[in-house]
Backbone as CSV, one residue per row, in Angstrom:
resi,resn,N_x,N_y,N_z,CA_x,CA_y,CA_z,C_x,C_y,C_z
1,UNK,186.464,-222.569,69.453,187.424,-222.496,70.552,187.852,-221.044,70.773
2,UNK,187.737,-220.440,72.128,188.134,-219.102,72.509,189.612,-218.833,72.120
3,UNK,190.361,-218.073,72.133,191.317,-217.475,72.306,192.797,-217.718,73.407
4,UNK,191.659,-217.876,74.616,192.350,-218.257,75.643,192.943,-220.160,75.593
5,UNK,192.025,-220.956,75.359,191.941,-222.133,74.908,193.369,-222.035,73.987
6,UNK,193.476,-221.194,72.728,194.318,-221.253,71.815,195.380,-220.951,72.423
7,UNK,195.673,-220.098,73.079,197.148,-219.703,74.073,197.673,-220.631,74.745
8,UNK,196.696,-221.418,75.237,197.157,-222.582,76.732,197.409,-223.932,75.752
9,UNK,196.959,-223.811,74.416,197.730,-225.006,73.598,198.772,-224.755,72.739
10,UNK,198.998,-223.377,72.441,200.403,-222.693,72.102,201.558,-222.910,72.891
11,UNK,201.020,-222.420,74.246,201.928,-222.591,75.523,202.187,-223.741,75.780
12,UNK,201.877,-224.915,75.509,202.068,-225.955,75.685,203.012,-226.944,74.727
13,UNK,202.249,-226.495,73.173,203.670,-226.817,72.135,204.818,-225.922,72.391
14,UNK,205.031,-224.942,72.804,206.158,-224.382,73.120,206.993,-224.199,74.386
15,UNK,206.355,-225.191,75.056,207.284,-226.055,76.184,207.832,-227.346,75.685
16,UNK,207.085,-228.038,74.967,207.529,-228.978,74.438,208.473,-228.563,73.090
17,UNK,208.312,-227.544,72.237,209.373,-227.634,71.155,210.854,-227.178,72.155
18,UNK,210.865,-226.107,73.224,211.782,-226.287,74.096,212.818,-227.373,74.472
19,UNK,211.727,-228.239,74.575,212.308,-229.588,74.937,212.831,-230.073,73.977
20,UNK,212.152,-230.410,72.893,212.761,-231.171,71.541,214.344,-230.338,71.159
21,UNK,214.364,-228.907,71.138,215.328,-228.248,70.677,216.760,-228.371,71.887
22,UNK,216.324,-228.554,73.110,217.412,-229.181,73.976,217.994,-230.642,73.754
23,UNK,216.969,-231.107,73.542,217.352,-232.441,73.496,217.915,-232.662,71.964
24,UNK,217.871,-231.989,71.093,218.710,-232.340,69.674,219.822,-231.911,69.403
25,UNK,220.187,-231.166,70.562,221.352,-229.944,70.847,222.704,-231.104,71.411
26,UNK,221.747,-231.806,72.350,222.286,-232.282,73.449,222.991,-233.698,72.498
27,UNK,222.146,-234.308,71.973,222.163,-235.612,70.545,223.152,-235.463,69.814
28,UNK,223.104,-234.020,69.236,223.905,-233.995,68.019,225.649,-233.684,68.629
29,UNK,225.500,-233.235,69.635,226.867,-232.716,70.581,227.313,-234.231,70.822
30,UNK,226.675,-235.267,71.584,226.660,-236.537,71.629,227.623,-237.229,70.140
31,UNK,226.612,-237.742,68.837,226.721,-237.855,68.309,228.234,-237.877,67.158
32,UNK,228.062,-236.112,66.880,229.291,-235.411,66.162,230.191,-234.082,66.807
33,UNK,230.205,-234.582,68.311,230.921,-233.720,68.782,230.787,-231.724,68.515
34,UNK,229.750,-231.699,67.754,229.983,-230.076,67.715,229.341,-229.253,68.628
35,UNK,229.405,-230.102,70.075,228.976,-228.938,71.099,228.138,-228.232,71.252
36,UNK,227.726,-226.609,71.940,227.141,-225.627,72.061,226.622,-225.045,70.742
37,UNK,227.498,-225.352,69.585,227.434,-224.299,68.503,225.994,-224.791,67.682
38,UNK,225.729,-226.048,67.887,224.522,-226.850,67.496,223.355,-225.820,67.372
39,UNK,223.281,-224.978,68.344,222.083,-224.437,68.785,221.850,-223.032,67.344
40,UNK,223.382,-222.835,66.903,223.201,-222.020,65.945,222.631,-222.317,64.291
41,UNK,222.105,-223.580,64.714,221.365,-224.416,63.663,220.110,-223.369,63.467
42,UNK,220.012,-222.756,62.154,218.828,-222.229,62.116,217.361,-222.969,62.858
43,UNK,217.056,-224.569,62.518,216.112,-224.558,63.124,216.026,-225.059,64.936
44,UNK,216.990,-224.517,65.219,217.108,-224.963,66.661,217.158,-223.575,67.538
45,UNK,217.747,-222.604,66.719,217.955,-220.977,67.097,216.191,-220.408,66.842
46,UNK,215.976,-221.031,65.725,214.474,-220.252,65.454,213.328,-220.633,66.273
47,UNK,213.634,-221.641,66.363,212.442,-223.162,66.971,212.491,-222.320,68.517
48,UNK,213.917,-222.270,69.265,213.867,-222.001,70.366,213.538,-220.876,70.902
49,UNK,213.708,-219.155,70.080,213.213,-217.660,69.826,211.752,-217.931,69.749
50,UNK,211.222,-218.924,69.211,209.438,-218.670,68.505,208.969,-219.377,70.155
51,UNK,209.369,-220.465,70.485,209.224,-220.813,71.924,209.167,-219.977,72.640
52,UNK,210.207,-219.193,72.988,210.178,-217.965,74.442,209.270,-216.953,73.655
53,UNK,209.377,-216.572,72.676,208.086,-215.354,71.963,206.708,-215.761,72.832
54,UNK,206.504,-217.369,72.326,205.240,-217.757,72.581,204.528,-217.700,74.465
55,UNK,205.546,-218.144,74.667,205.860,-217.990,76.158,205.731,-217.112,76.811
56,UNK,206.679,-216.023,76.562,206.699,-214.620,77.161,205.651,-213.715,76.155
57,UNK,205.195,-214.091,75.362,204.433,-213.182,74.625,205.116,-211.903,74.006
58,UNK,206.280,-212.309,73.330,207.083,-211.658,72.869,206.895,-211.634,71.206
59,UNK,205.682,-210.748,70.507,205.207,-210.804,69.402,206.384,-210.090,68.667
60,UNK,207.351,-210.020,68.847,208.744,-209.261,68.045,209.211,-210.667,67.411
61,UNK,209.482,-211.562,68.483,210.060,-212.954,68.317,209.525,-213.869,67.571
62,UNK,208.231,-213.699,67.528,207.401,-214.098,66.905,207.476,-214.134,65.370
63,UNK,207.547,-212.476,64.738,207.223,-212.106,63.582,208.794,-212.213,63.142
64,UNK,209.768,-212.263,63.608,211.043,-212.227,63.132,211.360,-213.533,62.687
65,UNK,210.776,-214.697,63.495,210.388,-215.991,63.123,209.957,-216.473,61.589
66,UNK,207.993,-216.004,62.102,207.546,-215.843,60.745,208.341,-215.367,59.169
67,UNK,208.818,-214.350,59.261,208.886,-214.026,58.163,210.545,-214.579,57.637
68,UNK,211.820,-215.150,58.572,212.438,-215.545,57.944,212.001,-217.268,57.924
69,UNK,211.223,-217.864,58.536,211.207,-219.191,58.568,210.812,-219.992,56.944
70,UNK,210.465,-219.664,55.916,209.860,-219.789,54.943,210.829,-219.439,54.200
71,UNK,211.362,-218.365,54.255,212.725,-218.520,52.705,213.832,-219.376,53.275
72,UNK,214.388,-219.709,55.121,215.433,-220.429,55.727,215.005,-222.036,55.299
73,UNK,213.686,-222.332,55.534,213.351,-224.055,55.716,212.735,-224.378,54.322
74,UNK,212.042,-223.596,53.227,211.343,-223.918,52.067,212.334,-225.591,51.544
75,UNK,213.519,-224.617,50.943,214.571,-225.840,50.204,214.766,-227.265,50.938
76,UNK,214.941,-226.945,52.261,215.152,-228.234,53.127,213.950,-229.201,53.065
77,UNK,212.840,-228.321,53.532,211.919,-228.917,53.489,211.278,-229.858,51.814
78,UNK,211.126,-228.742,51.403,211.342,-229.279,49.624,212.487,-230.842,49.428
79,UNK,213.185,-230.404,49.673,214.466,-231.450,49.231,214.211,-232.734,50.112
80,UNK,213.888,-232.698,51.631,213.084,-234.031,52.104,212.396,-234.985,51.534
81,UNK,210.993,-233.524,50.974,210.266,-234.232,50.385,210.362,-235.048,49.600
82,UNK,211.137,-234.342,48.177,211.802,-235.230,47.135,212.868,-236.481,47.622
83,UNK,213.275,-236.964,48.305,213.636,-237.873,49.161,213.163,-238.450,49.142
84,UNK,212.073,-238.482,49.652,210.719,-239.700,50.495,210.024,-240.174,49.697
85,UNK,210.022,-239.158,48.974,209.002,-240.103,47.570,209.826,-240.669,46.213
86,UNK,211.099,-240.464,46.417,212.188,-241.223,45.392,212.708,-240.643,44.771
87,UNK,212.866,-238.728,44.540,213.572,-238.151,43.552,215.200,-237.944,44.313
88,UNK,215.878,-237.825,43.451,217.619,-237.397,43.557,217.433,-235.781,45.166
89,UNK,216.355,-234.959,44.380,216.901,-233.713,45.437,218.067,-232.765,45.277
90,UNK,217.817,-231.921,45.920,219.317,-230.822,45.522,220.555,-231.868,46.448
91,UNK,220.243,-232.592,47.570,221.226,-232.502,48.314,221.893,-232.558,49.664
92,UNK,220.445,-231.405,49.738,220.836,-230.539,50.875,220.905,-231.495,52.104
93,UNK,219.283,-232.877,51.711,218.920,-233.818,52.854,219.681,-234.904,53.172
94,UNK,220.793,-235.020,51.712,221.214,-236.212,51.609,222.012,-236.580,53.006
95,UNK,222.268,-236.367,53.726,223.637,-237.031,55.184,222.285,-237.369,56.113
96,UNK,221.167,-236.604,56.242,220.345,-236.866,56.994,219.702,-238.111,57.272
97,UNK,219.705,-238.643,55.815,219.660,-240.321,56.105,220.314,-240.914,56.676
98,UNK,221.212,-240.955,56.226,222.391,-241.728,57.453,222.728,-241.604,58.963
99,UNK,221.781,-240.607,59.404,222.134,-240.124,60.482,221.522,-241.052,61.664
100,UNK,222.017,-241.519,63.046,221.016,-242.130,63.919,219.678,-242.049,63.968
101,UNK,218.891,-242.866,64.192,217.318,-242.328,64.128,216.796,-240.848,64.918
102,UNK,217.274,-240.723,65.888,216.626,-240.299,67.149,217.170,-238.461,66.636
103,UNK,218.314,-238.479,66.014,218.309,-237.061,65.178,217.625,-236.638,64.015
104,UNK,217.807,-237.945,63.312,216.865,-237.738,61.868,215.075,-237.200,62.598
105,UNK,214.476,-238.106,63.504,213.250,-237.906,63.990,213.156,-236.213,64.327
106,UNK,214.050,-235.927,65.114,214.369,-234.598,65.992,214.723,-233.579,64.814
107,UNK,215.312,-233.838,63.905,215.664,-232.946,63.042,214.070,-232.794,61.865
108,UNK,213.828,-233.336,61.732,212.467,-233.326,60.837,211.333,-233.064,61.821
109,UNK,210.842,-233.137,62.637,210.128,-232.475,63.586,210.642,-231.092,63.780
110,UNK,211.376,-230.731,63.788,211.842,-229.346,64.278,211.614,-228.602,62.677
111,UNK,211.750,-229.083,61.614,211.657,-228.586,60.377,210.543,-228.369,60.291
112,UNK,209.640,-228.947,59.937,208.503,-229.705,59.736,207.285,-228.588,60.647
113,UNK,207.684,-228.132,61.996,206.872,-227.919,62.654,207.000,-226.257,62.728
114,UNK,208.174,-225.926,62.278,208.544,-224.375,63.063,207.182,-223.147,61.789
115,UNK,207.056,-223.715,60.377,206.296,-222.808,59.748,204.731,-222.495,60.287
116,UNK,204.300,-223.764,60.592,202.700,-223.986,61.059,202.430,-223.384,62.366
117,UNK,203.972,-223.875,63.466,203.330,-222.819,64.759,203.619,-221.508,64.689
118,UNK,204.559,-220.767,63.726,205.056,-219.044,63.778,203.577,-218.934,63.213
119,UNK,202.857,-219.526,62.627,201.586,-218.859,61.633,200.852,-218.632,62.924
120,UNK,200.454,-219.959,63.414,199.778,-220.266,64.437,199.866,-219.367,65.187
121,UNK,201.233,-219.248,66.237,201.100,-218.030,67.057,200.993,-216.521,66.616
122,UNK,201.236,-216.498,65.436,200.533,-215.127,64.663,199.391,-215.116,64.718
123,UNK,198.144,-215.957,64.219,196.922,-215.839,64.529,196.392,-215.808,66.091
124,UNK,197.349,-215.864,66.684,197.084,-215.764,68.387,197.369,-214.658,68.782
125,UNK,198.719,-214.300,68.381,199.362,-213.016,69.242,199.605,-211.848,68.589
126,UNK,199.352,-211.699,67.230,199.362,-210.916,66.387,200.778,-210.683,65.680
127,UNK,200.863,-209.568,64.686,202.540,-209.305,64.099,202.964,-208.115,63.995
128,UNK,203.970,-208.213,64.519,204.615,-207.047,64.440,204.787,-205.627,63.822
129,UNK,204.480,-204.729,63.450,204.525,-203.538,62.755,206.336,-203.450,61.937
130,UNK,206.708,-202.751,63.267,208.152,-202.426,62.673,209.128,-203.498,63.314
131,UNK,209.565,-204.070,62.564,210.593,-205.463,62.993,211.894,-205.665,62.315
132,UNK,212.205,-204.405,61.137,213.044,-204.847,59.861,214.755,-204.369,60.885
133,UNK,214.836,-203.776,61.863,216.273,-203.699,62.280,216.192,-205.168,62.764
134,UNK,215.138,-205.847,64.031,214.862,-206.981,64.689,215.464,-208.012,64.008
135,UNK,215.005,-208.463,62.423,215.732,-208.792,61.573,216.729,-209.042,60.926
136,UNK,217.305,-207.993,60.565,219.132,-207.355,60.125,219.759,-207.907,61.949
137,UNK,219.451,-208.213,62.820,219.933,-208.200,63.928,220.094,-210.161,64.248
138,UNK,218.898,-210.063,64.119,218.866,-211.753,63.880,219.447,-212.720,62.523
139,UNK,219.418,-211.823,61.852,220.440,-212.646,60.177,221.672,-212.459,60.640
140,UNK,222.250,-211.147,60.954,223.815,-211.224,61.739,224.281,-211.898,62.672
141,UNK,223.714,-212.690,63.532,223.795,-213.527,64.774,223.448,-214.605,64.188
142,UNK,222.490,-214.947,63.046,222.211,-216.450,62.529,223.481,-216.940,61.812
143,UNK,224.470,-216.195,61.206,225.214,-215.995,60.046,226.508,-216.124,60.719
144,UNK,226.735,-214.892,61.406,228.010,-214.917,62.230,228.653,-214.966,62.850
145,UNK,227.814,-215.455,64.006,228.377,-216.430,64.951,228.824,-217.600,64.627
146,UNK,227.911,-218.571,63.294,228.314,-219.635,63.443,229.889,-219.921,62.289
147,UNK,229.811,-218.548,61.758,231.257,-218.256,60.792,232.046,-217.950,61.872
148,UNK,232.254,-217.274,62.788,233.623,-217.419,63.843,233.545,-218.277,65.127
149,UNK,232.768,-219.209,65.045,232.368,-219.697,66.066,232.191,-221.525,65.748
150,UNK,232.061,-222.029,64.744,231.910,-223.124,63.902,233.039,-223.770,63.486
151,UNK,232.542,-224.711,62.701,233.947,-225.862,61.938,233.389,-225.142,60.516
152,UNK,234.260,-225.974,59.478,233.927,-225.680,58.246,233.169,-227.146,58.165
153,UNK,233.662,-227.976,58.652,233.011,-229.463,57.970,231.381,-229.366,58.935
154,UNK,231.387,-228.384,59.677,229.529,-228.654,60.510,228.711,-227.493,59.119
155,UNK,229.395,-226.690,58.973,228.571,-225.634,57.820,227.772,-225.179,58.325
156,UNK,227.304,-224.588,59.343,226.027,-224.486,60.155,225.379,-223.048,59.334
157,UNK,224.473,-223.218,59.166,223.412,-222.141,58.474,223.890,-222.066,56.917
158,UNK,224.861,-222.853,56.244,225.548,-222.605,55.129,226.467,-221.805,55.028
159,UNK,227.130,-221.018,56.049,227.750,-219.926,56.239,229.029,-220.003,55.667
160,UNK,230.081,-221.150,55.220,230.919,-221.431,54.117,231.167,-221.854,52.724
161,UNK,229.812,-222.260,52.745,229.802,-223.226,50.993,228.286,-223.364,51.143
162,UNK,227.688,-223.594,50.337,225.997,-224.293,49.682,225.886,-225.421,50.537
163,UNK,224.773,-225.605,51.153,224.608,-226.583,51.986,223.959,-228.107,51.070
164,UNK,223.972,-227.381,49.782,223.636,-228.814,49.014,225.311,-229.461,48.288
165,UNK,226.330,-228.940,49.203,227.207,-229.331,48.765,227.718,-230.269,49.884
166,UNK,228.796,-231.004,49.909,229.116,-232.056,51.105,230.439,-231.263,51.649
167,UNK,231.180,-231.658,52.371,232.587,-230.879,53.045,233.569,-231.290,52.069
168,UNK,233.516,-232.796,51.586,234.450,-233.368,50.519,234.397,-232.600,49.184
169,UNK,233.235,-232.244,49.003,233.462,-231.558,47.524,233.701,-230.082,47.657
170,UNK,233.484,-230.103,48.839,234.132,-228.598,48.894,235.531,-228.174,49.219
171,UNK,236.145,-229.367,49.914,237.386,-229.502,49.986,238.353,-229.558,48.704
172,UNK,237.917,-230.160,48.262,238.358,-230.602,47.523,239.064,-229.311,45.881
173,UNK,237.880,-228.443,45.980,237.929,-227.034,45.615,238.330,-225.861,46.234
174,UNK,238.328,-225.937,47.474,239.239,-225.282,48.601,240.206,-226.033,49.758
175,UNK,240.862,-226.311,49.037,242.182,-227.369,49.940,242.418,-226.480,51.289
176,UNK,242.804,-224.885,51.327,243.271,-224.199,52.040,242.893,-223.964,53.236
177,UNK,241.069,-223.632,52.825,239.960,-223.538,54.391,241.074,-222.410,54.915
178,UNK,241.133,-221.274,54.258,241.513,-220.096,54.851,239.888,-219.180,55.396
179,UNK,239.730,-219.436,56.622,238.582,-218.195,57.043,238.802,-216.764,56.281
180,UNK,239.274,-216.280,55.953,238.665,-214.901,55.697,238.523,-215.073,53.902
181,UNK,238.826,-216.286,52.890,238.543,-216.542,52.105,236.939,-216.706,51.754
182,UNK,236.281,-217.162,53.053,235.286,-217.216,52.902,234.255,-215.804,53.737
183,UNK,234.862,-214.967,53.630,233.993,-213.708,54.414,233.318,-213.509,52.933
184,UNK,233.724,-213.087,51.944,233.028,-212.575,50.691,231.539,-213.274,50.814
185,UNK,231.686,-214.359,50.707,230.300,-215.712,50.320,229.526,-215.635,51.769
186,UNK,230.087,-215.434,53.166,229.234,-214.780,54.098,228.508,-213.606,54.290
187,UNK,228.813,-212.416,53.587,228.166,-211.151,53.455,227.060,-211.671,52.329
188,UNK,227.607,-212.208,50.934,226.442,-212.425,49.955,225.411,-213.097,50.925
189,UNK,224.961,-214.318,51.651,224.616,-214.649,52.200,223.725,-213.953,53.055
190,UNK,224.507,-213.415,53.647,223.801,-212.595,54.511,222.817,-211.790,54.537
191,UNK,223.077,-210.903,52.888,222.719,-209.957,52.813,221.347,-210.522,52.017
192,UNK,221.556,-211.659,50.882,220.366,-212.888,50.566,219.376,-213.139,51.403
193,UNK,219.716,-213.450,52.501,218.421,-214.038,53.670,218.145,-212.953,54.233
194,UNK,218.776,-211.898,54.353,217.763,-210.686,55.284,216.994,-210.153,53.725
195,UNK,217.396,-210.067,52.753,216.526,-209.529,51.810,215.532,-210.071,51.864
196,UNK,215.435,-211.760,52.176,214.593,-212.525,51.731,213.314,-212.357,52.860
197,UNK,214.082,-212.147,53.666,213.299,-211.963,54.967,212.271,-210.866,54.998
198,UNK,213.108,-209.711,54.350,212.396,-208.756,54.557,210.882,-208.513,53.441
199,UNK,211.482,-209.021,52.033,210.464,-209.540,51.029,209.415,-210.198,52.157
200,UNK,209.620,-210.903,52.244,208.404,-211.702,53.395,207.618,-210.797,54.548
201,UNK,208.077,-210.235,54.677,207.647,-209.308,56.393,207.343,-208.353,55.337
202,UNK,207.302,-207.365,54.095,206.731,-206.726,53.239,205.269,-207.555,53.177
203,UNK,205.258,-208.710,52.657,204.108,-209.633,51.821,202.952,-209.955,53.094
204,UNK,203.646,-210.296,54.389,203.024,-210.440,55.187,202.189,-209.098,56.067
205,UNK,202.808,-208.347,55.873,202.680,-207.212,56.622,201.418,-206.461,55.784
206,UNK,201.317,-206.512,54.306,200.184,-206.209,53.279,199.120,-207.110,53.336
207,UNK,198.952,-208.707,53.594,198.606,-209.525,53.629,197.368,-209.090,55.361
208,UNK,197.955,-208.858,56.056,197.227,-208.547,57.192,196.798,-207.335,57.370
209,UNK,197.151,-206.187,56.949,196.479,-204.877,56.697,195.624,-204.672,55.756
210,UNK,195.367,-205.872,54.508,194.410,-205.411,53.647,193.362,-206.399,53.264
211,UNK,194.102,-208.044,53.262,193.551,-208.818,53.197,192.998,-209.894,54.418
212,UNK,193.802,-210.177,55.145,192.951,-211.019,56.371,193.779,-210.055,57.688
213,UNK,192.525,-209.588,57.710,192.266,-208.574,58.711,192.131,-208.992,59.912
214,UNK,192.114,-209.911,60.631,191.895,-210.675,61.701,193.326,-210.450,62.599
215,UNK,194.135,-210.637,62.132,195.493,-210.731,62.737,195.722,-209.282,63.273
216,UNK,195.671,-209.209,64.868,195.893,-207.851,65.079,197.865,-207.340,64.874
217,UNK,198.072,-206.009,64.538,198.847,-205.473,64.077,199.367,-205.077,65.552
218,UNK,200.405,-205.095,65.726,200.961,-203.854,67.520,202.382,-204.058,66.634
């Protein structure tokens, strides 16, 4: 299959993950009332950036994708797994069961799918060279918007407590839910996933300059 072939079926999952990421936005606002801020769901913010990348051919969006999508979704994804096949898990998945079908579906599709197409449209559109401010830019907007902009009981990106923790047990250890109590554990955070990120966009970035050479570099 040409190249071109590969674009016009890129372009096509990424009209449709478009769609899926509106429509889970729209569900979960439905659902649990948390509105607009939904979208600051890592995989609904990432899902929807790797979409317009793919779209507009925006190989920045792309690789900023790639390289945090794998240290953001590993655990989740991991912890599903152990789910489905009968182990305890950290946690993290546990509310997801309970949740209406039509989010649980939407929420595991959107997980599930965002590592295979950032690869995917990497082998299409190539990766990025220099991306590490692109990065530090996108962990600050993943992070802190949804810390001044969020509930404490939605937790969105983990940005108040461990997301393998529940709101009750965290309450329960912080009665107060004073915001700037929790700025300390938002910088660690922060500063965690862009490291992690950047470890990755290092590994990847060696990975295509020395070893699979195919992936053009711009």
């Amino acid at each position: 299959m040409n190249k071109g072939k590969h674009k016009k079926i890129l372009n096509i999952i990424a009209v449709i993950v478009l769609v899926l990421v509106f429509i889970n936005v729209l569900l979960n606002a439905f659902y649990w009332g948390d509105g607009w801020t939904e979208i600051f769901w890592y995989c609904n913010l990432a899902s929807f950036l790797l979409a317009v990348g793919i779209l507009w051919k925006r190989v920045t969006l792309i690789s900023v994708v790639l390289v945090s999508s794998i240290p953001a979704q590993f655990f989740w994804i991991l912890d599903f797994v152990l789910k489905v096949i009968g182990f305890a898990g950290f946690g993290r998945t546990t509310e997801l069961f309970v949740w209406p079908l039509p989010t649980i579906v939407l929420s595991v599709v959107l997980h599930l799918l965002l590592i295979p197409l950032a690869v995917y449209a990497t082998l299409i559109h190539g990766f990025k060279r220099r991306i590490l401010g692109w990065i530090l830019v996108f962990m600050v907007i993943l992070m802190a918007f949804p810390f001044f902009l969020s509930s404490y009981e939605d937790n969105i990106n983990c940005v108040f407590y461990s997301c393998d923790l529940s709101f009750t047990h965290y309450l329960s250890s912080n009665p107060s839910l004073v915001l700037w109590d929790s700025l300390p554990y938002l910088g660690l955070m922060t500063l965690k996933w862009t490291c992690c990120a950047f470890i990755f966009y290092g590994g990847f970035l060696f990975l295509f300059q020395r070893i699979f050479k195919r992936v053009k570099l711009v």
